[in-house]
TIFI-350416 format. One line per 10 residues: number of its first residue (from 1); their letters; for each residue y, z, x of N, C-alpha, C. Coordinates in Angstrom, 3 decimals, decimal comma, m for minus. Each point is the difference from the previous one (the first is absolute). Layout:
// residues N
NUM) A) Y Z X Y Z X Y Z X; ... .
END
This chain:
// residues 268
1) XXXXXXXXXX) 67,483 72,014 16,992 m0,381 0,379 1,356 m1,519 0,093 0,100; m0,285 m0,757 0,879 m1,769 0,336 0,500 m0,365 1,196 0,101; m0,823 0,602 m0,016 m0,851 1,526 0,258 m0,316 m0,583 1,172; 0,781 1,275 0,895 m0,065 0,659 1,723 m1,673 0,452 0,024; m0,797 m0,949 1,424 m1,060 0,376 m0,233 m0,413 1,126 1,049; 1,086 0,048 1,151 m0,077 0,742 0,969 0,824 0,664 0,504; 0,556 1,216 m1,190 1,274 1,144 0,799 m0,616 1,361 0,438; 0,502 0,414 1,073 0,025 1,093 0,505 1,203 0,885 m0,234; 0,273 1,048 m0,377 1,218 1,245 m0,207 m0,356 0,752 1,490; 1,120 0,156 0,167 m0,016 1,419 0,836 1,058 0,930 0,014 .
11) XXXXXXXXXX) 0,427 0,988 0,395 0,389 1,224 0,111 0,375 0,031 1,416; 0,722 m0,418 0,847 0,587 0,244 1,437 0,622 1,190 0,328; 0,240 1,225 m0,544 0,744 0,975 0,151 1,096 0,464 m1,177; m0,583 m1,153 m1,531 0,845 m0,570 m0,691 0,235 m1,177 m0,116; 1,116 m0,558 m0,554 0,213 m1,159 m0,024 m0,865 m1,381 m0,457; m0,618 0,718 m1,200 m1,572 m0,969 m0,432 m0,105 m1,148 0,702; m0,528 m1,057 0,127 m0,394 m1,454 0,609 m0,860 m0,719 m0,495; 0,197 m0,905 m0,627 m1,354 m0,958 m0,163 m0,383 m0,989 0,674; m1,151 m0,396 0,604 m0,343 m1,006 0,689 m0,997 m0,858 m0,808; 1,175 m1,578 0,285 m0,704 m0,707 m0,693 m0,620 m1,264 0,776 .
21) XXXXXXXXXX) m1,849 0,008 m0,185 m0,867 m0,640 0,757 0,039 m1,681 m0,420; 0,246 m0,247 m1,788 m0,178 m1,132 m0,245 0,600 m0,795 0,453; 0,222 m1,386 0,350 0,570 m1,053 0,258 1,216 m0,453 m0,777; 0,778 0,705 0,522 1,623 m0,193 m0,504 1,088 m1,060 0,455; 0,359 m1,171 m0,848 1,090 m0,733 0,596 1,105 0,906 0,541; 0,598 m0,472 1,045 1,224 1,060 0,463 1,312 m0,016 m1,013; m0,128 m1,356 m0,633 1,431 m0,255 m1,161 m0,831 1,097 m1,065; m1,056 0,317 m0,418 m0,559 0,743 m1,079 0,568 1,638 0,260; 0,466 0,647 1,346 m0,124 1,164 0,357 0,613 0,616 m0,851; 1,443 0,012 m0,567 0,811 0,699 m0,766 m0,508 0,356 m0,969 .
31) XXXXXXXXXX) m0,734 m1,090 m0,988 m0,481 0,014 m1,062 m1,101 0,429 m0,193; m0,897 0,479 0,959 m1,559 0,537 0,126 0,676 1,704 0,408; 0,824 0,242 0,690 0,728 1,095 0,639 0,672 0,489 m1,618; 0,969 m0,309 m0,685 0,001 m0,029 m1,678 m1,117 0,774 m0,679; m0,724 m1,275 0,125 m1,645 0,402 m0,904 m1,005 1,403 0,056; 0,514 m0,159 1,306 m0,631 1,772 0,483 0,312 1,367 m0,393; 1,180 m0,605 m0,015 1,040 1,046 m0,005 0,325 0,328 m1,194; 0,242 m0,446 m0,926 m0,734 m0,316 m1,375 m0,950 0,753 m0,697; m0,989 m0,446 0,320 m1,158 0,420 0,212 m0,390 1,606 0,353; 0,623 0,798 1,275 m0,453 0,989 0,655 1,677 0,229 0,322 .
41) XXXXXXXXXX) 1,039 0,640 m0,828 1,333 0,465 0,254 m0,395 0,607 1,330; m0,817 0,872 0,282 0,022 1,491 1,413 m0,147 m0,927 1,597; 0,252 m1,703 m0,170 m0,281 m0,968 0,653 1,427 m0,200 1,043; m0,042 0,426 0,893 1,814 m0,051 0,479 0,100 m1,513 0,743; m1,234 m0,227 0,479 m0,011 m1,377 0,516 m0,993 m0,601 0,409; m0,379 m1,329 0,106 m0,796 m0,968 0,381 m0,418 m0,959 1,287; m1,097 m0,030 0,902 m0,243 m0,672 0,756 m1,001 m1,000 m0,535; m0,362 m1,336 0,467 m0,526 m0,788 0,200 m0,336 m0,178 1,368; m1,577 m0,131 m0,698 m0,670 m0,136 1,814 m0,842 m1,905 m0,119; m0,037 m0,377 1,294 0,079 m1,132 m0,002 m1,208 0,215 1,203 .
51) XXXXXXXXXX) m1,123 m0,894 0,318 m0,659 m0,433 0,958 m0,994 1,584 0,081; m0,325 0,088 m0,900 m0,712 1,195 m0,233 m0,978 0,460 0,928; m0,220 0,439 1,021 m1,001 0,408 1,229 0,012 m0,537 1,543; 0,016 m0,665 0,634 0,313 0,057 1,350 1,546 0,260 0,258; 0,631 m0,645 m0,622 1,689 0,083 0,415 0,515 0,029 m1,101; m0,145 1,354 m0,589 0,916 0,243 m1,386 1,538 m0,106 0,219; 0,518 m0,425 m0,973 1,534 m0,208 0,032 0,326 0,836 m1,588; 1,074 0,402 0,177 0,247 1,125 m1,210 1,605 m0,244 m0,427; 0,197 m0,824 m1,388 1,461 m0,353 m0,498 0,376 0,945 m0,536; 0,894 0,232 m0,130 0,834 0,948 m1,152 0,766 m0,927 m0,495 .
61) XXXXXXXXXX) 0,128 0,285 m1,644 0,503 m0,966 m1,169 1,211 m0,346 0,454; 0,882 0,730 0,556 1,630 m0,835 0,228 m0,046 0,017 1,658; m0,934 m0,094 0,562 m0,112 m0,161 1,360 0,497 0,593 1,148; 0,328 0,958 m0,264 0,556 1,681 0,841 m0,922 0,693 0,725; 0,144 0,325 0,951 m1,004 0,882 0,572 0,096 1,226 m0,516; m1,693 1,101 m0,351 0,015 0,728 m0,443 m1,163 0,740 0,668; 0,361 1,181 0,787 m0,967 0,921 0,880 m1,389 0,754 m0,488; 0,300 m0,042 m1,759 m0,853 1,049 m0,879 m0,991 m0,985 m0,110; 0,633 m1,566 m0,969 m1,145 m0,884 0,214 m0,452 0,043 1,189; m0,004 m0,171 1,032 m0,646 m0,708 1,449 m0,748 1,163 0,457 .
71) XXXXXXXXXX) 0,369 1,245 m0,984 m0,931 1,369 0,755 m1,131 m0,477 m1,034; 0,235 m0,543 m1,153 m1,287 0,116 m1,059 m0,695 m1,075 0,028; 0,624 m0,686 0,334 m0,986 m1,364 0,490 m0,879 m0,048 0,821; 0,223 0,894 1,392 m0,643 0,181 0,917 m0,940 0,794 m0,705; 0,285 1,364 m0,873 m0,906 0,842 m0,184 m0,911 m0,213 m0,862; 0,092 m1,459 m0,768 m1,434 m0,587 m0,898 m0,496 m0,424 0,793; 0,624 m0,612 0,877 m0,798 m1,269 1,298 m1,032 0,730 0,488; 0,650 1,434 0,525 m1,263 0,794 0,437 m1,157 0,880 m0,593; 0,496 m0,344 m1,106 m0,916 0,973 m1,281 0,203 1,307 0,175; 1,108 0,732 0,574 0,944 0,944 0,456 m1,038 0,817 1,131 .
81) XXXXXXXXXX) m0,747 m1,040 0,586 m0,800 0,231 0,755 0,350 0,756 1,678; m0,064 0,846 1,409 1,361 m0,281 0,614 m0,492 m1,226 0,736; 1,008 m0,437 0,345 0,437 m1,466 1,007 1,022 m0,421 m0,169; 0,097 m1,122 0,538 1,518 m0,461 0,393 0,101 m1,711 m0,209; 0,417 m0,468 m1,146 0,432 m1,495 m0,021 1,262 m0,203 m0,075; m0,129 m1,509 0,416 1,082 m1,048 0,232 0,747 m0,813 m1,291; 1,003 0,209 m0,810 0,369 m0,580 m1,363 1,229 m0,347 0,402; 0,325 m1,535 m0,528 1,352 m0,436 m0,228 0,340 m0,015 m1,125; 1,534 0,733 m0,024 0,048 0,030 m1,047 1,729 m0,610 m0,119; 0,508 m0,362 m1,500 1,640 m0,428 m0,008 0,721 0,883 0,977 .
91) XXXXXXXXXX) 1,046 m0,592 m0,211 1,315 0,617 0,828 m0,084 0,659 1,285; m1,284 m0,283 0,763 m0,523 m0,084 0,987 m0,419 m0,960 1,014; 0,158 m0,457 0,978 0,317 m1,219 1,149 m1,211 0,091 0,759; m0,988 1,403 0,344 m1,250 m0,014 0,838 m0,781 0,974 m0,868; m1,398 0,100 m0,206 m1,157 0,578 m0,523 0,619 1,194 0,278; m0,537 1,146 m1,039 0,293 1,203 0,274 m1,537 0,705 m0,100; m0,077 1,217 1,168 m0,911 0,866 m0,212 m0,255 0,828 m1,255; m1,140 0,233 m0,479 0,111 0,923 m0,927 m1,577 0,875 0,866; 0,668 1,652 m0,281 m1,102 0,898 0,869 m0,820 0,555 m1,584; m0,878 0,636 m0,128 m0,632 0,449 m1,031 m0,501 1,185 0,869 .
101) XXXXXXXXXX) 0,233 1,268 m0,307 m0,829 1,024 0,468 0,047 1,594 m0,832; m1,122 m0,112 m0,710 0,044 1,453 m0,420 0,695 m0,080 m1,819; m0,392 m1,299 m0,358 1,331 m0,083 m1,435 1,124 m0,436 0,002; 0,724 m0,109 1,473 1,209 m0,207 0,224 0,025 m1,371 0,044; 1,369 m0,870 0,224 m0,032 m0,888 0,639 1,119 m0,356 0,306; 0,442 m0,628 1,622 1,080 m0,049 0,663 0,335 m1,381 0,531; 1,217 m0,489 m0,224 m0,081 m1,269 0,693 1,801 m0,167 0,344; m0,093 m1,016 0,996 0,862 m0,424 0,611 1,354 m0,372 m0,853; 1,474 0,291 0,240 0,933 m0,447 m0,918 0,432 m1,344 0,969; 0,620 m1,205 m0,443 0,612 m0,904 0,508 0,985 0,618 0,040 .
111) XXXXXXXXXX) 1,160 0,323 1,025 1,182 0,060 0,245 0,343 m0,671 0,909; 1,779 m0,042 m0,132 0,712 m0,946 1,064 m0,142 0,758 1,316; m0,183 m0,322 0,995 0,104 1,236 1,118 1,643 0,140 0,526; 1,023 m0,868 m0,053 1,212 0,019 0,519 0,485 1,159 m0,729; 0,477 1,110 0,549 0,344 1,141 m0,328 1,327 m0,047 m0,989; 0,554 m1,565 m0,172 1,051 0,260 m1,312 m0,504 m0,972 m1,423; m1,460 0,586 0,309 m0,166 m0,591 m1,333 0,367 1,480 m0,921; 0,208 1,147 0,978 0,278 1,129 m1,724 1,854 0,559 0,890; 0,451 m0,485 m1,422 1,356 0,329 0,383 0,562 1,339 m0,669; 0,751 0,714 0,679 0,487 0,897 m0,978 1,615 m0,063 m0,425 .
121) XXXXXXXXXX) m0,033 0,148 m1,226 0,974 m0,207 m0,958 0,647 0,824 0,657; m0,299 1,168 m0,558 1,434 1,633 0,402 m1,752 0,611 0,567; 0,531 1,858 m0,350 m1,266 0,773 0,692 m1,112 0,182 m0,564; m0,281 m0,606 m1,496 m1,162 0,334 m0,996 m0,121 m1,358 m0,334; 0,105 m1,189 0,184 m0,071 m1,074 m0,899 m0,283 m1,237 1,163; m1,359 m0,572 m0,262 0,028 m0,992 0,953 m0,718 m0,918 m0,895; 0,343 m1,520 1,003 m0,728 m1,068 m0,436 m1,255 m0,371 0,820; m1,259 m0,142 m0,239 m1,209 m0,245 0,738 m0,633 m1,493 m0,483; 0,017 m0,637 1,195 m0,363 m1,165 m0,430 m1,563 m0,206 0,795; m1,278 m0,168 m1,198 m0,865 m0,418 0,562 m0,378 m1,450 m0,252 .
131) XXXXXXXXXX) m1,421 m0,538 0,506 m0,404 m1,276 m0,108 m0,185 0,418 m1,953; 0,425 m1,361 m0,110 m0,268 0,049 m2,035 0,477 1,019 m0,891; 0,621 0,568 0,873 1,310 1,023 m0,944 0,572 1,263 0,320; 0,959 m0,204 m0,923 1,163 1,029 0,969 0,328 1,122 m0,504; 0,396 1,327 0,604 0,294 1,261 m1,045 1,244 1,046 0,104; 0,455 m0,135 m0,612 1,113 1,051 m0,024 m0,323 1,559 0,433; 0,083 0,665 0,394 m0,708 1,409 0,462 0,918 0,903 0,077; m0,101 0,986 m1,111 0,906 1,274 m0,233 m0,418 1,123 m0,139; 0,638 0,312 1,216 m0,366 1,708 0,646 0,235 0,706 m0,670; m0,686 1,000 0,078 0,294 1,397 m0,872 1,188 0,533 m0,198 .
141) XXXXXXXXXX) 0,909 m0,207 0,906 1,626 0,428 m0,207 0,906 m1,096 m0,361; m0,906 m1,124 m0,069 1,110 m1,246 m1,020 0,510 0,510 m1,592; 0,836 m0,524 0,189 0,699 0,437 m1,569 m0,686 m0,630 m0,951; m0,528 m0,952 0,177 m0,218 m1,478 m0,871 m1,899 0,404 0,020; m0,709 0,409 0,892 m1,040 1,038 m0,411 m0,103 0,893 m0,668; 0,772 0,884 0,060 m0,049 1,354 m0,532 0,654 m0,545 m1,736; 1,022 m0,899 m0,358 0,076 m0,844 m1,387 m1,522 m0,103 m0,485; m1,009 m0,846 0,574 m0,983 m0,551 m0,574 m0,788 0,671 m0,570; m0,269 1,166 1,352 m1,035 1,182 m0,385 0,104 1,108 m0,659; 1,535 m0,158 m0,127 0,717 1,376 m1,110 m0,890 0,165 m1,581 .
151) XXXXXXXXXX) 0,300 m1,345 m0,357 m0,575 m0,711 m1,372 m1,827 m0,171 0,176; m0,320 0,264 m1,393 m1,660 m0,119 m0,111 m0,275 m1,350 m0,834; 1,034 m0,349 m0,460 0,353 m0,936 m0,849 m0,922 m1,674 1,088; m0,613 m0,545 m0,291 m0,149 m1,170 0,908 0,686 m1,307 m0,728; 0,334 m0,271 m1,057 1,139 m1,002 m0,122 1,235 0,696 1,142; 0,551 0,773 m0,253 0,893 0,480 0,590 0,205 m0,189 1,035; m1,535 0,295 0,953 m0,071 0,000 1,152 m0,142 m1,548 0,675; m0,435 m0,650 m0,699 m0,082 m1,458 0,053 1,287 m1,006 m0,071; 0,652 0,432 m0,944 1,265 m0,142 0,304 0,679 m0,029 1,278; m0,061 0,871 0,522 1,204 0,405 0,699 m0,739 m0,833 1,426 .
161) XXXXXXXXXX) m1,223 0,146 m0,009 m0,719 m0,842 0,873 0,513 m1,208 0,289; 0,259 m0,662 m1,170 0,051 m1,416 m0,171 1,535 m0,332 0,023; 1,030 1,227 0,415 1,169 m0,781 0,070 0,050 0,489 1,210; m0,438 0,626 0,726 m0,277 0,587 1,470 m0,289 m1,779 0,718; m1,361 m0,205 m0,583 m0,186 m1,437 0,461 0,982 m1,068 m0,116; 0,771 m0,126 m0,959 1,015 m0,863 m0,121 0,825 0,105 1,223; 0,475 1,455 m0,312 1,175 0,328 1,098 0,229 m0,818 1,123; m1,536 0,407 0,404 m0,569 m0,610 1,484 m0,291 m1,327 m0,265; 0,364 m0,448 m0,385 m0,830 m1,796 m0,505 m1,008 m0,022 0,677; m1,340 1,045 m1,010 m1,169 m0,343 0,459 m0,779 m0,815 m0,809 .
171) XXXXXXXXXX) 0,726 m0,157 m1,305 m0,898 m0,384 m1,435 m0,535 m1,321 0,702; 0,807 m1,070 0,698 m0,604 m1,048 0,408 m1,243 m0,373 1,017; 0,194 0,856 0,728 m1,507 0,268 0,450 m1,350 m0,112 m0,751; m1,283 m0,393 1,491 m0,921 0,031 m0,901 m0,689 0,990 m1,062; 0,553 1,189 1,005 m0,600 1,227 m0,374 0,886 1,116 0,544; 0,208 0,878 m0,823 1,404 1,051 0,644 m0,418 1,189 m1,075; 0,274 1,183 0,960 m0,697 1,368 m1,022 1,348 1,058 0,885; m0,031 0,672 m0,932 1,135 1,422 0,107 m1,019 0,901 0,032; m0,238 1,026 1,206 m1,126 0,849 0,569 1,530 1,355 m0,443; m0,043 0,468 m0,596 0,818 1,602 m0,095 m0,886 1,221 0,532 .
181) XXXXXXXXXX) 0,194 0,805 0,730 m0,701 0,956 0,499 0,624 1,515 m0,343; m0,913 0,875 m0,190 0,185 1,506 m0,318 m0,620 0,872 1,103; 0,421 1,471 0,116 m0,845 0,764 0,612 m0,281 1,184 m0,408; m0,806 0,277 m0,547 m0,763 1,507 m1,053 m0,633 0,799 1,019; 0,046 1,356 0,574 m0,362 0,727 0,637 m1,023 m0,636 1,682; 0,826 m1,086 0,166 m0,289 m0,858 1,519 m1,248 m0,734 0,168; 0,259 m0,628 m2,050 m0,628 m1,146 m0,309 0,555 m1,114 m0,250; m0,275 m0,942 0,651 0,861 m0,984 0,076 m0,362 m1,028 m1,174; 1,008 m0,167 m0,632 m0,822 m0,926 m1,387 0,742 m0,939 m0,656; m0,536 m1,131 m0,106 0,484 m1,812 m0,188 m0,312 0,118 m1,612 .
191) XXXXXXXXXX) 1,182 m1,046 m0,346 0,541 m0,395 m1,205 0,188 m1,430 m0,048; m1,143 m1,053 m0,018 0,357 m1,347 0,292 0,401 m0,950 m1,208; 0,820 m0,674 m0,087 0,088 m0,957 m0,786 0,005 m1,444 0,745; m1,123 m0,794 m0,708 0,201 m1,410 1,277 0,013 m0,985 m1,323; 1,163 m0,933 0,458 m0,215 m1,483 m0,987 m0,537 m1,310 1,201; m0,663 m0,556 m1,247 m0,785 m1,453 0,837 0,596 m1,322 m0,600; 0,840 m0,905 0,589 1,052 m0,937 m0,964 m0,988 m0,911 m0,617; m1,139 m0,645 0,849 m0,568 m1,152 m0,331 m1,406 0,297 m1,608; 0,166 1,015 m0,118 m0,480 0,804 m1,192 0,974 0,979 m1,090; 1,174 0,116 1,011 1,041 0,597 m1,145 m0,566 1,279 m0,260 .
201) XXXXXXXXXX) m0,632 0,990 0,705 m0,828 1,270 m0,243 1,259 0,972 0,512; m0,104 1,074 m0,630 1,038 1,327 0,100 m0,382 1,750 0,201; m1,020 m0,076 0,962 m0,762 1,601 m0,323 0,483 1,006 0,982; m0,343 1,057 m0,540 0,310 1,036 0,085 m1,703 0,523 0,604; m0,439 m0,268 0,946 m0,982 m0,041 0,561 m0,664 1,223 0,436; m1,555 0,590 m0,141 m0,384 1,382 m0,162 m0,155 m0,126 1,466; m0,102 m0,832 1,342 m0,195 0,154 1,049 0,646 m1,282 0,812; 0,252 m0,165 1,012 0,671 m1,059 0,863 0,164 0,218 1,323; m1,438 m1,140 0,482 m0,546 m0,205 1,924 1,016 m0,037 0,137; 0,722 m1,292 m0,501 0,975 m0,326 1,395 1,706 0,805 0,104 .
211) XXXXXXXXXX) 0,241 0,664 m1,252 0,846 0,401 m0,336 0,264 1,240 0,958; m1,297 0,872 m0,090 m0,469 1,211 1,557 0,081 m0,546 0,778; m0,211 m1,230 0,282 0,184 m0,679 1,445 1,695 0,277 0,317; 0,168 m0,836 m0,804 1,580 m0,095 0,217 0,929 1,551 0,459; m0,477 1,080 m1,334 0,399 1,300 0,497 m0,506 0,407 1,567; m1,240 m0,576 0,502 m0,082 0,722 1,447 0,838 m0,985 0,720; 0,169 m1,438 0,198 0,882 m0,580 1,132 1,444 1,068 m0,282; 0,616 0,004 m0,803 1,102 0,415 m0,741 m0,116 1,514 1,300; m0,694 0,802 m0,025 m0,479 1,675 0,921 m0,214 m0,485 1,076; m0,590 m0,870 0,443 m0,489 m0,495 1,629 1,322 m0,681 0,275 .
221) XXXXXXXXXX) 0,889 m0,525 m0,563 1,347 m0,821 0,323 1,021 1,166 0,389; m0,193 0,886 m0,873 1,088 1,107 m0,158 m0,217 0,791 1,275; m1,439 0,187 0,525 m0,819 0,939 0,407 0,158 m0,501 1,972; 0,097 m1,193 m0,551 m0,185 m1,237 1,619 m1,178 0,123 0,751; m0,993 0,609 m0,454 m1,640 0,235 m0,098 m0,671 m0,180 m0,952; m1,740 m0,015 0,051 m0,544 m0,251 m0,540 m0,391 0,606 m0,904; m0,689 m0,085 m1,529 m0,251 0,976 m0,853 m1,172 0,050 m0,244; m1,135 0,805 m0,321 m1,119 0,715 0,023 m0,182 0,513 m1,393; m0,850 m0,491 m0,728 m0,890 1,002 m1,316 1,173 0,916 m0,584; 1,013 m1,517 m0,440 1,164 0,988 m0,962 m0,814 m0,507 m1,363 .
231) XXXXXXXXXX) m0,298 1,119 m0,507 m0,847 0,167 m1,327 1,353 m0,037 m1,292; m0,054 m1,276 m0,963 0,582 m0,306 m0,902 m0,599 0,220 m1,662; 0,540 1,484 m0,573 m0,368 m0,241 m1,658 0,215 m1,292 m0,400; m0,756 m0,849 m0,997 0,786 m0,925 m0,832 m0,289 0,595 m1,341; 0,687 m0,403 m1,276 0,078 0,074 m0,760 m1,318 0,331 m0,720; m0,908 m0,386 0,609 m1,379 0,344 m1,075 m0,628 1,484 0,393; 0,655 0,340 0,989 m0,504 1,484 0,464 m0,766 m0,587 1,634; m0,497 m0,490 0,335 m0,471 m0,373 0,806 1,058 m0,446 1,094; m0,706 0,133 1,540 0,838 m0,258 1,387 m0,381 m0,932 0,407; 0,393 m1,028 0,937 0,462 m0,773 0,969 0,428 m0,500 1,085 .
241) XXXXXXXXXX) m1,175 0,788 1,211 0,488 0,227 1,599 0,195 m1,228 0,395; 1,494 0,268 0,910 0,991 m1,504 0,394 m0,158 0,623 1,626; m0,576 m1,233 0,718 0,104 0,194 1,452 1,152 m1,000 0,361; 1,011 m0,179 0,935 0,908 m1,003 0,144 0,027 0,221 2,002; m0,653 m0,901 0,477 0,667 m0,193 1,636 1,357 m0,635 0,599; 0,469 0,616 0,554 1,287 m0,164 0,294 0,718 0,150 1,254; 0,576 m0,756 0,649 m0,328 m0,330 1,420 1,294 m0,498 0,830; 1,231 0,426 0,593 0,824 m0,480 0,326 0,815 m1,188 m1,099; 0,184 0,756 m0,570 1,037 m0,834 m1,526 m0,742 m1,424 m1,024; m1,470 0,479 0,428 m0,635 m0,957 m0,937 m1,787 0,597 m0,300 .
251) XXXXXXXXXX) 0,134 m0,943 m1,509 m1,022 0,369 m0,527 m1,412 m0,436 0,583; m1,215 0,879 0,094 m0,819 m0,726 0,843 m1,270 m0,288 m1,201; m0,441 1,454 m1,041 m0,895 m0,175 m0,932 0,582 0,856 m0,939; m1,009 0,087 m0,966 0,175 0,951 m1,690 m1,290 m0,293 m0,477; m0,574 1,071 m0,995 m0,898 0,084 m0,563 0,348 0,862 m1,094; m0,852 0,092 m1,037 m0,139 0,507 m0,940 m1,273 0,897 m0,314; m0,141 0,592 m0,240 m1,650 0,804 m0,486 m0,179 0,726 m1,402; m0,516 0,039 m0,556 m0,364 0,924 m0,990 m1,660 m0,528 m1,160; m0,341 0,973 m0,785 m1,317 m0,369 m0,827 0,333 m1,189 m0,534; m0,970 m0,242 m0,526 m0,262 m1,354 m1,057 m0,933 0,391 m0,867 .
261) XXXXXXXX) m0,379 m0,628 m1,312 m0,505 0,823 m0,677 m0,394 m1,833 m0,887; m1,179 m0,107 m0,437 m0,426 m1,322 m1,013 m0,145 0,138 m1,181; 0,840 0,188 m1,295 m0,469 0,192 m1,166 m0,129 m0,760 m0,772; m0,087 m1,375 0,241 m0,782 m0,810 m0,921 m0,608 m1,433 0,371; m0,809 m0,438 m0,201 m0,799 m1,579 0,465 m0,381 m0,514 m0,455; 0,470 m1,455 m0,818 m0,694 m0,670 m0,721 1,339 m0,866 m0,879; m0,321 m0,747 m0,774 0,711 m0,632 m1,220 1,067 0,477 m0,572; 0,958 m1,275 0,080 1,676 0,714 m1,106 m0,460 m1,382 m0,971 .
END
């Protein structure tokens, strides 16, 4: 493998990220996405950025849309400066905003707006389908939640993830994650596991944009209104404010917000 002459790490709320500047064949992604990972285990996943400065475009290795990248992409773009750019990124159909203000950074989720893109199974268990991937979402009073989070064990918990996904024949998808949710003294707190097929990746993820996304359509569906600064623990200790508009039985926007943080620049 060549020595990476231009990665960026970041820290989205969790969920490490590397952004990679060099000139990457797109057939190379898996195997540079590998190399990293490799390289820097605390690495949960990989973007490739392409057309580096007027109209950045931002890949992810198995080509899924991913909210944490597209918050951290934006937030090098700006030198976590505040302002507001324009990034395309996978599993995404139009440029998404990314806001920078104060450390934070917030940007737009692609969702379907037809109000049955999130279906519900029974009263705790739904399916949420966004642009570039889809999520299983289990409420705090799902049985099949309260299984996952019982155990500290993360094989364990990974497991059960992954026949959850079967169940649902999500494995074939591009991208499909089991979001399990808890509530600790009227803290609301995510347990994500997301697999990516076209990389064959299986994590148990310390944070997940779109996965909070999914939990707020899931409250604004239930709710038949809109949802407002529902603040999401993820796994790394850190939150995740999910705005979702919602409007006579369809979706209108979603966003995501939380810090970003740069801890490393330079050469793999």
């Amino acid at each position: 493998m060549t020595r990476l002459k231009q990665v960026v790490v970041t820290r989205p709320g969790g969920n490490d990220t590397a952004l990679v500047f060099d000139a990457i064949d797109a057939r190379d992604y898996k195997e540079v996405n590998s190399y990293i990972q490799s390289k820097k285990p605390e690495i949960e996943q990989v973007m490739f950025v392409k057309d580096y400065g007027a109209s950045p475009k931002g890949m992810m290795a198995g080509g899924e849309f991913c909210g944490n990248a597209t918050r951290s992409l934006g937030y090098y773009l700006l030198k976590g400066k505040n302002g507001t750019i324009d990034v395309s990124v996978s599993g995404a159909k139009a440029p998404l905003s990314v806001t920078v203000k104060d450390k934070s950074a917030r940007t737009q989720i692609p969702i379907i707006n037809d109000g049955g893109s999130v279906i519900f199974l029974n009263d705790t268990d739904s399916l949420v389908r966004l642009e570039g991937i889809t999520h299983l979402v289990l409420e705090p009073g799902s049985e099949d939640a309260r299984k996952i989070t019982a155990t500290f064990e993360v094989e364990k918990q990974k497991l059960m993830a992954r026949r959850l996904l079967e169940k649902h024949d999500l494995m074939e998808q591009p991208a499909a994650g089991v979001m399990a949710l808890s509530r600790h003294q009227d803290v609301l707190k995510l347990l994500p596991y997301v697999y990516v097929k076209a990389v064959d990746t299986f994590y148990a993820e310390t944070a997940c944009g779109s996965g909070s996304v999914a939990v707020g359509l899931v409250l604004a569906k239930k709710r038949g209104s809109s949802v407002h600064d529902i603040e999401i623990q993820q796994p790394s200790g850190q939150f995740l404010t999910v705005n979702v508009d919602y409007k006579d039985g369809s979706f209108e926007t979603a966003s995501i917000e939380g810090k970003v943080e740069i801890l490393y620049e330079g050469p793999v």
